[in-house]
N, C-alpha and C positions, 0 to 999 in steps of 0.2 A: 609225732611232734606234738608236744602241751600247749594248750593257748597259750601259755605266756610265750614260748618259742616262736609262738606263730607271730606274736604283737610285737619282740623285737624283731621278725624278719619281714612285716612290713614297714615298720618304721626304717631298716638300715635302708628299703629301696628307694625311700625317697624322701627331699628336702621338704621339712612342712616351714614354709612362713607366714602363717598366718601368727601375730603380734601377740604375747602371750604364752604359744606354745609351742617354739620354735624349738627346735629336742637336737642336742651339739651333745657329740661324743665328750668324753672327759678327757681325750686328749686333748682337743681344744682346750681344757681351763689346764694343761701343763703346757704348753702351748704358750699362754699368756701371764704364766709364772704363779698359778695358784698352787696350792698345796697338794700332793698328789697320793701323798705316803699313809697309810692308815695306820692308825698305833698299833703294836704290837705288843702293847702291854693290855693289864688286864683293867676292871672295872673302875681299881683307883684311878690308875692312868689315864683312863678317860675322863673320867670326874674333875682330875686336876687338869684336863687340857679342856674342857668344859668349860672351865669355871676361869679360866685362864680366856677363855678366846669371849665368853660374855662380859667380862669386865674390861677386855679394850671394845666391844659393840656398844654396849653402854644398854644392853636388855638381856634379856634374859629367854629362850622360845619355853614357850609353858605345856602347847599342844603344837601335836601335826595332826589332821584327820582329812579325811574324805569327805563331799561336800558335793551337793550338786548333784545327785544323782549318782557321785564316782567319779563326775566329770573334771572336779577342781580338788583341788590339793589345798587346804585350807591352816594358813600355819599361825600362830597366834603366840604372839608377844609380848612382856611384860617392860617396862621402860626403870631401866635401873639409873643410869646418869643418860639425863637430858642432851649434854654436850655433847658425850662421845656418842650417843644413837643419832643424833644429828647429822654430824660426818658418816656414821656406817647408812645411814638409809634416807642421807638429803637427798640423792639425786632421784628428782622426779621427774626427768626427761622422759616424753612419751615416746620417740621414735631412738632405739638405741641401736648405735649403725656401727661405730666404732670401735676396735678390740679394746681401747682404754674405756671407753664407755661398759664394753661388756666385762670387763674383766672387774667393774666396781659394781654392778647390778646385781642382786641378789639371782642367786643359781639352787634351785632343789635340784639333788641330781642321785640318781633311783642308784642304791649301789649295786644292785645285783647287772644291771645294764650297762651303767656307765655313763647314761643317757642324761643331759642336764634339759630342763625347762627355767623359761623367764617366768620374770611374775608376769600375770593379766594384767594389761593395760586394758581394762575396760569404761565403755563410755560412762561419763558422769561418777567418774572415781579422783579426778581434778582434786577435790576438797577430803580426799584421804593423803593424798602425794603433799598435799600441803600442809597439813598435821604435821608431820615428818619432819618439817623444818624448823617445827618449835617444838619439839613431844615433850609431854611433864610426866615428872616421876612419880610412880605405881602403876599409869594406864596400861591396859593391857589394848593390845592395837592388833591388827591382822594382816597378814598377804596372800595374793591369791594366786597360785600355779595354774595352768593347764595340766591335765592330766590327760594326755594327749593318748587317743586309742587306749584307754584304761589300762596306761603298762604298772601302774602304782597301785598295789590293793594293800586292804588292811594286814597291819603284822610285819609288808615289806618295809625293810630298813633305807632311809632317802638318811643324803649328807644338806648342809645349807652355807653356801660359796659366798661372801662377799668381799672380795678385793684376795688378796693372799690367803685368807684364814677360810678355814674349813670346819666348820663340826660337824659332825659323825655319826651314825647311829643313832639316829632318831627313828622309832618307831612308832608307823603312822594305824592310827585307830580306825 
């Protein structure tokens, strides 16, 4: 068995909830009506459903990397219309308990696993969550993942969830 084997077969034994890095099968996000289906077209296809699912977010992601040691999953964002990134990432609810809650929360989810992670709520992050509610166009802004038991390394391809829509194949540095 390869460590990575080995990191998804301690994660399936057991629930992590600590706030952050709580790791829900992708059943879950079809479950609560997210997108499940990955294109099976080629690089245009992508591009056009890319470019298709950044202009209803209203940003655009620039980078995914690794951060922290490995520990954190570091995605970073460019604000293309203020209005619609408002609605895709106002909600700054810190304790998210709800399936309608979770199903609007932004989701990285490692596609070789299946495995989705929340963003970090971490302390004294308040005055980032509130950004969000007004973002101006060109900033490039950030979110932060747990990268829970180091199942996300560089090269692995992670998808980014929020509400129905899905992008895809993002490869993390």
């Amino acid at each position: 068995m390869n460590l990575r084997q080995q990191k998804l077969k301690a994660l399936s034994r057991r629930t992590l909830r600590r706030p952050g890095a709580l790791a829900l099968p992708a059943l879950v996000l079809c479950a609560l009506g997210s997108a499940c289906a990955s294109s099976a077209g080629g690089r245009e296809a992508d591009q056009v459903q890319r470019a298709s699912i950044e202009e209803a977010w209203g940003f655009r992601v620039v980078r995914v990397s690794l951060t922290a040691g490995g520990g954190m999953i570091d995605l970073r964002y460019q604000i293309t219309n203020p209005e619609k990134a408002a609605l895709a990432l106002g909600n700054s609810e810190h304790d998210v308990v709800t399936p309608e809650d979770l199903k609007e929360s932004p989701l990285l989810i490692d596609e070789d696993s299946s495995y989705a992670v929340m963003e970090a709520h971490l302390h004294l992050m308040g005055r980032v969550f509130k950004q969000r509610e007004t973002p101006k166009a060109g900033l490039t802004r950030f979110m932060l993942f747990g990268n829970t038991k180091g199942l996300v390394e560089p090269g692995d391809k992670v998808s980014l969830a929020i509400g129905d829509r899905r992008l895809e194949h993002m490869v993390v540095q």
